[in-house]
N, C-alpha and C positions, 0 to 999 in steps of 0.2 A: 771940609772933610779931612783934608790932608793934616793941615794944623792938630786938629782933635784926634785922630788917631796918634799924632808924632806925641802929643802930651800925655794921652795915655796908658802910649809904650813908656815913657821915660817914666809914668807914674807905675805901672806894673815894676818896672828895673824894682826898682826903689822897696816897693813891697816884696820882691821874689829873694833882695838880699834881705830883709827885714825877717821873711821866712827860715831862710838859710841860718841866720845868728841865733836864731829860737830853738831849732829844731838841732843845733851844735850843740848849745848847753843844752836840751831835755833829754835827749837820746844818750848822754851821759852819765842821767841819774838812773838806767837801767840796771847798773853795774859794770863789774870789770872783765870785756871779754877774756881777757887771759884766763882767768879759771876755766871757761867753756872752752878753749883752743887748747889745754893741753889737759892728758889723760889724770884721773882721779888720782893715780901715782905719782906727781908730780909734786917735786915739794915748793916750797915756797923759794926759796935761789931761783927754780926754775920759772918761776911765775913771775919774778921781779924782772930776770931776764927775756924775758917775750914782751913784757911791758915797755920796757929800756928800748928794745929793738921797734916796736911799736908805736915810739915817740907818747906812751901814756905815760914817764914820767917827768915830763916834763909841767911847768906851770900852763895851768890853763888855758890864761890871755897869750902865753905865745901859741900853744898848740893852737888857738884859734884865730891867732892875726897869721901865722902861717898858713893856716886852711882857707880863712880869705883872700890871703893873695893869691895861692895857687889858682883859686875859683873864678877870680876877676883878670886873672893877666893870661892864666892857659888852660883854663875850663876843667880845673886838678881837680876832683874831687877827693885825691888817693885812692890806694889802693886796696882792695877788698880784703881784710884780715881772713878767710877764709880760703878764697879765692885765688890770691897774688895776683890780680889784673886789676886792671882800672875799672874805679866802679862804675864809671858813667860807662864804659863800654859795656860793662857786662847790661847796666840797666839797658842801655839804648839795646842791647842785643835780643833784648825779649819784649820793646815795645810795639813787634808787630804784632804778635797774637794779641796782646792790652787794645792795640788802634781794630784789628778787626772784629774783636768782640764788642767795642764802646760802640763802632757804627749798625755794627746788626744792633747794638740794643735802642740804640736810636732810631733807626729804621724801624724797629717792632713799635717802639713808642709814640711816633707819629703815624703809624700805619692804622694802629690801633688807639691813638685817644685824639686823634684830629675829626675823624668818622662819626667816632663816639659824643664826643665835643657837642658837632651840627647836630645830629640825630637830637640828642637831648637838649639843646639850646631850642631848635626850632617845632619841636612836639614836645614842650613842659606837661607835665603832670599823667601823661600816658603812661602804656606798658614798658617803653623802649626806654621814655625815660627812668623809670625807677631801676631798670636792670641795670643802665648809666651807673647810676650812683651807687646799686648795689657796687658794681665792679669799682670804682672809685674810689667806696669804703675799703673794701677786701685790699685793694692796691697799694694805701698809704697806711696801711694800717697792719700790715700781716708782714714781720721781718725776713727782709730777704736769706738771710739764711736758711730758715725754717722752709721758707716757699723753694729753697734748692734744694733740699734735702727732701721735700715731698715731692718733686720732679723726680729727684735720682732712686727714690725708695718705689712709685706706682710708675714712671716710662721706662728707669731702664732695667731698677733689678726685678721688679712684677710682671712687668708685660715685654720688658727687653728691646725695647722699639729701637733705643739711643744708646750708644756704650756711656760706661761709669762713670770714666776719668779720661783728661790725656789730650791728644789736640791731633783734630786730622781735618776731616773735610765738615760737608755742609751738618750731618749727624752731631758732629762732637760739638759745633759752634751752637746749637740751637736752644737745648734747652739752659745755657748759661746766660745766654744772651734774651729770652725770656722772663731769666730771674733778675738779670739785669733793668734790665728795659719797663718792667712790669709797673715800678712807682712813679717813673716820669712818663710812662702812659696815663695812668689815672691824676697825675696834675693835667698835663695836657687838658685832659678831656672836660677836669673840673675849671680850668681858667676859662677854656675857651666856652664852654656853656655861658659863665656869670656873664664873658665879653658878649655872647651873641643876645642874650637878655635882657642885656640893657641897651644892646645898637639897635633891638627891630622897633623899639617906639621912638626912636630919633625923629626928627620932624625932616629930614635927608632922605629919611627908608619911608616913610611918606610920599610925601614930594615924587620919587621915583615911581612909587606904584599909581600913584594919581595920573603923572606922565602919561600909562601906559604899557611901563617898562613887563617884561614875563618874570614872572615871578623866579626864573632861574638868573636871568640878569639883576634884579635887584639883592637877590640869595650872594651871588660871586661877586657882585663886583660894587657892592656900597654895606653888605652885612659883614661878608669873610672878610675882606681886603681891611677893613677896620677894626674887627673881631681880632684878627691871626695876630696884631701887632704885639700886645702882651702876653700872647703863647711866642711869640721868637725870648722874650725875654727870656722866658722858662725856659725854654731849650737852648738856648746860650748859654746861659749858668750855671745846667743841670748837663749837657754833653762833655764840659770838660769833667764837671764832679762825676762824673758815672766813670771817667777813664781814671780818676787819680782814687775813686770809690770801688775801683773793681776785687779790693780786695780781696770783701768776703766771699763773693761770690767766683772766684778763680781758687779761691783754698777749699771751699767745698767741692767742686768739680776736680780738683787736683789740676785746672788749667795752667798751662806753664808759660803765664805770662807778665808783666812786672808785678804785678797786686801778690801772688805766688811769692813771689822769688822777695819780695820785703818780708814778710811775714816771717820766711826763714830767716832772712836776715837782720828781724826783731829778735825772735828767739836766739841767734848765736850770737848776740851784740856783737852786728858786723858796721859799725859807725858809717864808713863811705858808702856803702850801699842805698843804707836809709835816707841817707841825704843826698844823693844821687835823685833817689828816687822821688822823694820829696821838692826837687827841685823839678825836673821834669815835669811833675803833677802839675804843679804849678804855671807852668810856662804854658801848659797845655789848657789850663783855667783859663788862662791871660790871650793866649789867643784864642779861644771861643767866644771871649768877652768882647773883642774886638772885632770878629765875623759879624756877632751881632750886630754892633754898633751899625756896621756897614749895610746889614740886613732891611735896617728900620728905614734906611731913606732910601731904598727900592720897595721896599710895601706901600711903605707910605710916603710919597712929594713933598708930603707938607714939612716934615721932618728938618730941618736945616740946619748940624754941629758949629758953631761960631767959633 
């Protein structure tokens, strides 16, 4: 286990600089923030001057072998052209409200498509199932944005249940986390149906009921326990993209948390920001990817990373 996890982090490194070199050159072609950092009256001297100071006129391959070393020898991302602070600071400064709306949206997602899942895995073709997949449909299929903005349009400004915008207590977290949370519920619910469809004609889930066993013993502990393993995969892959995905769903709510504060700093082409943030994302990918790993041989024994 240890081996395989040590390979790979070292194979994560590797891709998270691979990320970094991509996203240096794309975030370039956006244009030149000096026109957006200095007022409409500004003539052009002034604009070559903030560039100059800025280090954008310099050749590319340096500004970019300079940005790598900062990033590999003392975690430089530079300093936020809008801002004057460092951008990892400012990112890491708002990745708690991003980490507690990723986990309520996880929490709503297993809460609601793990349930969901069983229900419809183990009564195929009923009422409950068909609601299953209605909800399913509706989940991977209806853009989160849309589904935020009919949250904020009928609970908070029609019925006023939740406030608009903004970040305070359990109110403000709820409905974002919702919108969040709403399509890796309906995978959820769809892996784990297929998983549990195809484990109860095993000739194991047999065997067990033949035994004896109560049908809640064979349910927990030879259906689920075999079922859940490809729903971990889902939510290893899908926890960290809901946190580096929280974009649109914190710019509709106005949540001011890192997905927020990128956005702004696509719009003002603030370079260190984005890549800041983009690097974060990432690392945060990288270790959910690896939570997993560690997941599958506690579910399942048989499991063994060489």
């Amino acid at each position: 286990m240890t081996r395989h996890l040590t390979a790979r982090a070292a194979s994560a490194v590797i891709t998270i600089l691979a990320v970094i070199t991509l996203v240096f050159f794309l975030i370039r072609l956006s244009g030149d923030p000096a026109v957006l950092l200095l007022p409409p009256s500004a003539t052009q001297q002034d604009i070559q001057q903030l560039r100059t100071e800025l280090g954008l006129t310099r050749p590319l391959w340096v500004q970019y072998g300079t940005f790598i070393w900062g990033v590999v020898t003392r975690g430089d991302f530079g300093q936020s052209f809008r801002l004057g602070e460092s951008a990892l600071r400012v990112v890491v400064g708002r990745i708690v409200p991003t980490a507690e709306l990723t986990f309520a949206a996880v929490v709503i997602a297993v809460g609601a498509g793990v349930p969901a899942g069983v229900v419809s895995g183990l009564r195929p073709g009923g009422w409950a199932d068909a609601s299953v997949q209605g909800f399913v449909l509706l989940g991977q299929s209806v853009p989160t944005f849309w589904l935020g903005i009919l949250f904020l349009l009928l609970f908070a400004v029609k019925l006023g249940w939740f406030p608009v915008m903004g970040i305070g207590g359990f109110s403000h977290l709820l409905l974002p986390a919702i919108t969040l949370g709403a399509p890796t519920a309906a995978l959820i619910s769809r892996m784990l149906r297929s998983s549990i469809l195809e484990i109860v004609h095993e000739d194991y889930v047999r065997t067990a009921r033949a035994k004896g066993f109560s049908e809640r013993a064979v349910i927990s502990k030879h259906i689920l326990r075999n079922a859940i393993i490809p729903t971990v995969t889902v939510l290893g892959l899908n926890a960290g993209f809901l946190m580096g995905g929280a974009v649109v769903t914190e710019t509709v709510f106005s949540y001011p948390g890192m997905g927020l504060l990128t956005i702004q700093a696509i719009y003002g082409r603030d370079y260190p920001i984005v890549q800041a943030f983009v690097v974060v994302a990432a690392v945060a990918i990288t270790l959910f990817n690896l939570l997993a790993d560690v997941v599958y041989a506690v579910v399942d024994p048989r499991i063994r990373y060489q």
